[in-house]
KELO-291796 format. One record per residue: residue in three letters; residue number from 1; x, y, z of N, C-alpha, C in turn. Coordinates in steps of 0.02 Angstrom, whole numbers, plus 50000, padded with zeros to 5 digits. Each point is the difference from the previous one (the first is absolute). Layout:
# residues N
+------+-----+-------+-------+-------+-------+-------+-------+-------+-------+-------+
: rest :  nr :  n.px :  n.py :  n.pz : ca.px : ca.py : ca.pz :  c.px :  c.py :  c.pz :
+------+-----+-------+-------+-------+-------+-------+-------+-------+-------+-------+
:  ALA : NUM :     X :     Y :     Z :     X :     Y :     Z :     X :     Y :     Z :
...
+------+-----+-------+-------+-------+-------+-------+-------+-------+-------+-------+
END
This chain:
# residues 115
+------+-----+-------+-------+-------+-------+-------+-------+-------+-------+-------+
: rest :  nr :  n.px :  n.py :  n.pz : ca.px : ca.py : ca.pz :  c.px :  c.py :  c.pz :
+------+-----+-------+-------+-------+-------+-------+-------+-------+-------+-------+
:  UNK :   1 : 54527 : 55324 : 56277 : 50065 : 49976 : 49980 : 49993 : 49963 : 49933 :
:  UNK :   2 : 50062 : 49996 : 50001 : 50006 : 49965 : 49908 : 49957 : 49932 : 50012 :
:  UNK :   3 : 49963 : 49976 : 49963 : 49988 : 49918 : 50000 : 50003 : 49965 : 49920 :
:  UNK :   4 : 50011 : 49962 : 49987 : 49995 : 49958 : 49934 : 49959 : 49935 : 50012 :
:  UNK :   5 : 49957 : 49992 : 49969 : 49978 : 49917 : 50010 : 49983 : 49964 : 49954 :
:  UNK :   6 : 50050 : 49924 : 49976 : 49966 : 49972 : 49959 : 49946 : 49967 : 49970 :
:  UNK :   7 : 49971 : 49963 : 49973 : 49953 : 49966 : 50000 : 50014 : 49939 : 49905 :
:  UNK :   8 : 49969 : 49967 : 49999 : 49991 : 49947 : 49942 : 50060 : 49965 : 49992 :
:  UNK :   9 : 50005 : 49994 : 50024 : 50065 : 49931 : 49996 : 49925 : 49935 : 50040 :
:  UNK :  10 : 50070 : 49944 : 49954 : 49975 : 49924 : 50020 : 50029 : 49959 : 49951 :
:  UNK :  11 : 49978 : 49924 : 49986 : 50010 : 49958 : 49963 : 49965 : 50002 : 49937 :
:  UNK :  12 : 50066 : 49982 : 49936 : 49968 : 50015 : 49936 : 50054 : 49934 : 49975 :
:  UNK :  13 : 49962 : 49967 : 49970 : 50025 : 49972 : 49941 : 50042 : 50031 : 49948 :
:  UNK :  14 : 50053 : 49966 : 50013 : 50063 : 50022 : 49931 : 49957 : 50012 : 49920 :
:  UNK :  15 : 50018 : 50074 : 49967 : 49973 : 50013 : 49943 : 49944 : 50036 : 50051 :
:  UNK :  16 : 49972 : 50019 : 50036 : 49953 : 50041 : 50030 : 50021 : 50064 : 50028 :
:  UNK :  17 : 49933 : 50036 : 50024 : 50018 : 50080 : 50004 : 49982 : 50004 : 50083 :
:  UNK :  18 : 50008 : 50067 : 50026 : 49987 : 50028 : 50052 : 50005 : 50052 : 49981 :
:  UNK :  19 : 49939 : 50055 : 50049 : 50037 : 50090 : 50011 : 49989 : 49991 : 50067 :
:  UNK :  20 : 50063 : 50037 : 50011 : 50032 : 50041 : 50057 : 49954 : 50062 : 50000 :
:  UNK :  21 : 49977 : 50016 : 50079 : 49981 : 50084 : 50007 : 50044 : 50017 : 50070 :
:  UNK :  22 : 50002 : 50084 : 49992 : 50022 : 50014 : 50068 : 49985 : 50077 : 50004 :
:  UNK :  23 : 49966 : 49982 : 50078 : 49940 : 50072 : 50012 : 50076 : 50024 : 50054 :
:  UNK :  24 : 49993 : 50078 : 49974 : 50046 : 50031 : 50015 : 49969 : 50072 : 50051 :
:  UNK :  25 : 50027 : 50015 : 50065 : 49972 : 50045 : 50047 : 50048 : 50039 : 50034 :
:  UNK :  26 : 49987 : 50065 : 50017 : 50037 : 50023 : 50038 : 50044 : 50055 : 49985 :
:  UNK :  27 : 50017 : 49992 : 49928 : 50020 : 50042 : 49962 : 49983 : 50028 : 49923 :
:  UNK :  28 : 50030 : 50049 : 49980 : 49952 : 50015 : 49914 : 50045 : 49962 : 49972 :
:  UNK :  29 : 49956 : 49932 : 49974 : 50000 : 49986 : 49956 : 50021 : 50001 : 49940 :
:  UNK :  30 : 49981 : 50036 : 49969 : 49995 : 50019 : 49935 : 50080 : 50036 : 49985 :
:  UNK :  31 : 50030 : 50011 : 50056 : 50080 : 50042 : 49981 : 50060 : 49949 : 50012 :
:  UNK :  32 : 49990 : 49939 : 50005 : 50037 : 49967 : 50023 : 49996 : 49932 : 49960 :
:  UNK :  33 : 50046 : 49977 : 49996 : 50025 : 49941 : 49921 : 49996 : 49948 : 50061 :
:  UNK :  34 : 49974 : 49942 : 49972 : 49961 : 49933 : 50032 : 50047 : 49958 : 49986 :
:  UNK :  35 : 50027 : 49934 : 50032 : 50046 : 49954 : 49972 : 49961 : 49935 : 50035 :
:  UNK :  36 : 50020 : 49945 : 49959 : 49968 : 49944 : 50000 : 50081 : 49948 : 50011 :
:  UNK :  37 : 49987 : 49962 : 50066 : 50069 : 49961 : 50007 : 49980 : 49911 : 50033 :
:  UNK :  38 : 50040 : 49950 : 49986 : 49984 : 49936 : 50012 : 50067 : 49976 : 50039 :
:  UNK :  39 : 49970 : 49947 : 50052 : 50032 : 49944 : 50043 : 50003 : 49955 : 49970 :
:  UNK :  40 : 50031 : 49968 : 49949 : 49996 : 49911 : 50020 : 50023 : 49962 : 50060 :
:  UNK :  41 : 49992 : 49950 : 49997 : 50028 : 49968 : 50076 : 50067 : 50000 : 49990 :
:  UNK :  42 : 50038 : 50018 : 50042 : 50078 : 49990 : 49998 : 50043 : 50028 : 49968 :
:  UNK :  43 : 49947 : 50087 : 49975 : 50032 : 50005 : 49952 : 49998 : 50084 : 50029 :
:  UNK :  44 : 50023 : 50064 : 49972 : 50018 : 50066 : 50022 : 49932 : 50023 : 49960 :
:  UNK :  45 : 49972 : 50040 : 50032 : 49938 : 50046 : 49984 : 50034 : 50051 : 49933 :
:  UNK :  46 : 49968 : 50003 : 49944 : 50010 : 50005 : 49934 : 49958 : 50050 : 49966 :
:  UNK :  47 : 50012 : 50048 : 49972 : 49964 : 50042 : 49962 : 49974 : 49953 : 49948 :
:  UNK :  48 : 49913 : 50031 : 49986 : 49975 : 49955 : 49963 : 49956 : 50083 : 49938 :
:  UNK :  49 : 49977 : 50027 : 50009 : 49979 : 50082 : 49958 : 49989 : 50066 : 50053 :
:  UNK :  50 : 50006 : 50054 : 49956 : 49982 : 50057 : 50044 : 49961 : 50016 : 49930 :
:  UNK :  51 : 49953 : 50092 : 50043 : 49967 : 50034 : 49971 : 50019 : 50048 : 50019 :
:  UNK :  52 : 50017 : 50079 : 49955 : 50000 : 50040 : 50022 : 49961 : 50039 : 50000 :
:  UNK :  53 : 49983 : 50068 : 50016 : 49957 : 50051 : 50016 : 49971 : 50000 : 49943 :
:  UNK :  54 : 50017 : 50001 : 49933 : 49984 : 50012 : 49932 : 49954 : 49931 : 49977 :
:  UNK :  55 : 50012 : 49949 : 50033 : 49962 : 49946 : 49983 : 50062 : 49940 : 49933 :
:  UNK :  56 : 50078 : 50026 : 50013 : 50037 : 49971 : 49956 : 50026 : 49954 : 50059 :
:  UNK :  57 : 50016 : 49924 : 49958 : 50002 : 49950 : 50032 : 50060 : 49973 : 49982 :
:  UNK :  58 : 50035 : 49964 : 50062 : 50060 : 49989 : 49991 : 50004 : 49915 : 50022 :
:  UNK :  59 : 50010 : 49948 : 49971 : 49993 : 49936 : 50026 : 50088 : 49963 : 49997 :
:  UNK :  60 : 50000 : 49957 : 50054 : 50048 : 49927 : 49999 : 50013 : 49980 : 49933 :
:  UNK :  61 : 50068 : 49964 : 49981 : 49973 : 49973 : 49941 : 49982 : 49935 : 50011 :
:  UNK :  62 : 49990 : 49980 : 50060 : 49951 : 49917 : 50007 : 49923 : 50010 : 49991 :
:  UNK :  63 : 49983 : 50081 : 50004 : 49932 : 50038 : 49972 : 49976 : 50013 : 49956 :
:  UNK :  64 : 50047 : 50026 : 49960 : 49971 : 50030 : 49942 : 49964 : 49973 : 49938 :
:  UNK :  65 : 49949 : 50009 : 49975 : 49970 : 49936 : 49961 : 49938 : 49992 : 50030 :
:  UNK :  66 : 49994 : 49971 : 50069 : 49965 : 49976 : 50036 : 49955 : 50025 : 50050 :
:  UNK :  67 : 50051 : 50058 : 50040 : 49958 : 50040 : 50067 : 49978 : 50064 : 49934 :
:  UNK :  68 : 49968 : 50036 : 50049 : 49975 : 50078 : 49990 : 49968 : 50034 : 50062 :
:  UNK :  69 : 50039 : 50033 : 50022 : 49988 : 50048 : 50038 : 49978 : 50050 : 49987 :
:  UNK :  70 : 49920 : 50014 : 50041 : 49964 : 50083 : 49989 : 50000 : 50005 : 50057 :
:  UNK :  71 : 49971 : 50082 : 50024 : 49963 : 50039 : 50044 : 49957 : 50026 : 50000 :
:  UNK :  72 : 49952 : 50005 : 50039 : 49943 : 50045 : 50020 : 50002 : 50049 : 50042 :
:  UNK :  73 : 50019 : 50048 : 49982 : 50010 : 50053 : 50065 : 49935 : 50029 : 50021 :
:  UNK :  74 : 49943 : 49990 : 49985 : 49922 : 49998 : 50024 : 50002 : 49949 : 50035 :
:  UNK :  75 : 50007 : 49943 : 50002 : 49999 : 49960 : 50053 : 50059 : 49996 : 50037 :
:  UNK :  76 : 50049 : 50027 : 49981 : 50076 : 50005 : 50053 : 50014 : 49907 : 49992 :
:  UNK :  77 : 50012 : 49984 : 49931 : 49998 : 49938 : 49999 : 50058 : 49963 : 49944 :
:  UNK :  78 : 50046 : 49966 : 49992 : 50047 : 49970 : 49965 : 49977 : 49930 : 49994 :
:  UNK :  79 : 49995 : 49980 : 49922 : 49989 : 49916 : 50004 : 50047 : 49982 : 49940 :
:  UNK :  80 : 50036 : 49940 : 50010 : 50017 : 49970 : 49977 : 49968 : 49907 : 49934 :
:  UNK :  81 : 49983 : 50060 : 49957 : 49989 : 49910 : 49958 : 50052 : 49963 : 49974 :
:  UNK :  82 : 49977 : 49927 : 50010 : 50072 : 49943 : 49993 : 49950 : 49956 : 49969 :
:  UNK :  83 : 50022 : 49975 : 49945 : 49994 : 49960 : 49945 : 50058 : 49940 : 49978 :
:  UNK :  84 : 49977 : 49931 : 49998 : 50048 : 49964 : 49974 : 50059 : 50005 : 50066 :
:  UNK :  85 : 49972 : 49974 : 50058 : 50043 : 49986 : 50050 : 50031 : 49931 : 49996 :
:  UNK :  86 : 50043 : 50008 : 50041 : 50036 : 49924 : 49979 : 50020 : 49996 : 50090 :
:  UNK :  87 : 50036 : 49938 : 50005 : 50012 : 49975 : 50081 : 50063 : 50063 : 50030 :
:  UNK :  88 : 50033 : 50032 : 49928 : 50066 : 50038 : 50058 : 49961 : 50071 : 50022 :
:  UNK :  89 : 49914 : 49999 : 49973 : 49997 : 50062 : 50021 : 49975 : 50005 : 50068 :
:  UNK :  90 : 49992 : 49936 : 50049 : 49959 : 49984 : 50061 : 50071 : 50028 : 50062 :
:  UNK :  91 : 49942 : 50040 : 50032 : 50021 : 50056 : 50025 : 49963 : 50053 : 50061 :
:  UNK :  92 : 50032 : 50031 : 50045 : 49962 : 50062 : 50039 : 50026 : 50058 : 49957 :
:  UNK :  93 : 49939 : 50032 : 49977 : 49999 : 50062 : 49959 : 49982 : 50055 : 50051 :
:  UNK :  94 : 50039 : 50045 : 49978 : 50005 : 50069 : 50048 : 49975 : 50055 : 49968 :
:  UNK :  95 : 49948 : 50063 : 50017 : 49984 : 50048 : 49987 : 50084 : 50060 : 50019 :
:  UNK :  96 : 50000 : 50055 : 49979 : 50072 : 50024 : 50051 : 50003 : 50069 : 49944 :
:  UNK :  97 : 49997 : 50035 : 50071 : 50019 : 50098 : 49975 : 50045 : 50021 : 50024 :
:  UNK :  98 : 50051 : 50066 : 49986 : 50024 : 50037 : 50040 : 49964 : 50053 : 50008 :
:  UNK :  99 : 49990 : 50013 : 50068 : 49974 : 50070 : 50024 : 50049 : 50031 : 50054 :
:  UNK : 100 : 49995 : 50076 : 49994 : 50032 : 50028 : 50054 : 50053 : 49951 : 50041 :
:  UNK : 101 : 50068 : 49988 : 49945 : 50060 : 49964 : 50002 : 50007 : 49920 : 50027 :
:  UNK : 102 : 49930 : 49979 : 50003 : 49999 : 49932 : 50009 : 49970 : 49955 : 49950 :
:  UNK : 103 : 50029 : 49949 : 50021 : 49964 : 49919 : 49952 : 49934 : 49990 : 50026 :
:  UNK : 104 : 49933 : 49997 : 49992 : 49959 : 49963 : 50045 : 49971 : 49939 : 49946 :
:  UNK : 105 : 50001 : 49965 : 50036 : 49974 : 49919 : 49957 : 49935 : 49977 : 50031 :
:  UNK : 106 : 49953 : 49968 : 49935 : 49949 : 49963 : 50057 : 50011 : 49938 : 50037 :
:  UNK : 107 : 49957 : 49935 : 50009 : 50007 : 49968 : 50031 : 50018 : 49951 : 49962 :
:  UNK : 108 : 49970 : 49993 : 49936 : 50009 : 49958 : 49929 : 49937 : 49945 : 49993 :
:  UNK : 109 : 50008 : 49974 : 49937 : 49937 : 49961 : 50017 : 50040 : 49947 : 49924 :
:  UNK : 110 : 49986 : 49922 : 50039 : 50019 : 49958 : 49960 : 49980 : 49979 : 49938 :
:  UNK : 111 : 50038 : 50008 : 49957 : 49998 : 49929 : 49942 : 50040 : 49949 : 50007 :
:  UNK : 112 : 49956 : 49936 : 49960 : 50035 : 49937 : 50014 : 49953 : 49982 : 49924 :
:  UNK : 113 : 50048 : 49993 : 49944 : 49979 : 49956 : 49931 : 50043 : 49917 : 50024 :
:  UNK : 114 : 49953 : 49969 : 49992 : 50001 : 49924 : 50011 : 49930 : 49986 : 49947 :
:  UNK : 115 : 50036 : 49925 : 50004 : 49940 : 49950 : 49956 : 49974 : 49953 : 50062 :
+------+-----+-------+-------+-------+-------+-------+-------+-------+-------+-------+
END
């Protein structure tokens, strides 16, 4: 079955970086456009970049500048680099495909920029 799982999230100091990865299974990979989405607390789950099959990248404009989204379709893998985070970007970040007419999302894995 489909699975997504995140990994590298945690605490970063404002003006600091993180990458996002997400190991992707179950399906090919490689034909299917990757999207990258965030929770704040209290707040509606939010498109944050996609990738498509071609490797062209489409970001938020609270992104652009800052994230960059690639893929590895040898490793069946999407990561997200984030640069110059600040406190509104603290958050559950979501891996998320459509396959065969569904949404599947991973589990997410936190950031929190604090001092």
């Amino acid at each position: 079955q489909v699975q997504l799982v995140e990994s590298g999230g945690g605490l970063v100091q404002p003006g600091g970086s993180l990458r996002l990865s997400c190991a992707a299974s179950g399906f090919a990979f490689s034909n299917y456009h990757m999207n990258w989405y965030r929770q704040a607390p209290g707040k509606a789950r939010a498109f944050v970049a996609e990738i498509d099959v071609d490797g062209n990248t489409y970001y938020a404009d609270s992104a652009k500048g800052r994230f960059t989204n690639s893929r590895n379709n040898v490793n069946r893998t999407t990561s997200l680099q984030m640069i110059s985070l600040q406190a509104e970007d603290t958050a559950l970040y979501y891996c998320q495909t459509f396959h065969a007419s569904k949404f599947y999302w991973g589990r997410g894995t936190q950031v929190t920029v604090s001092s």
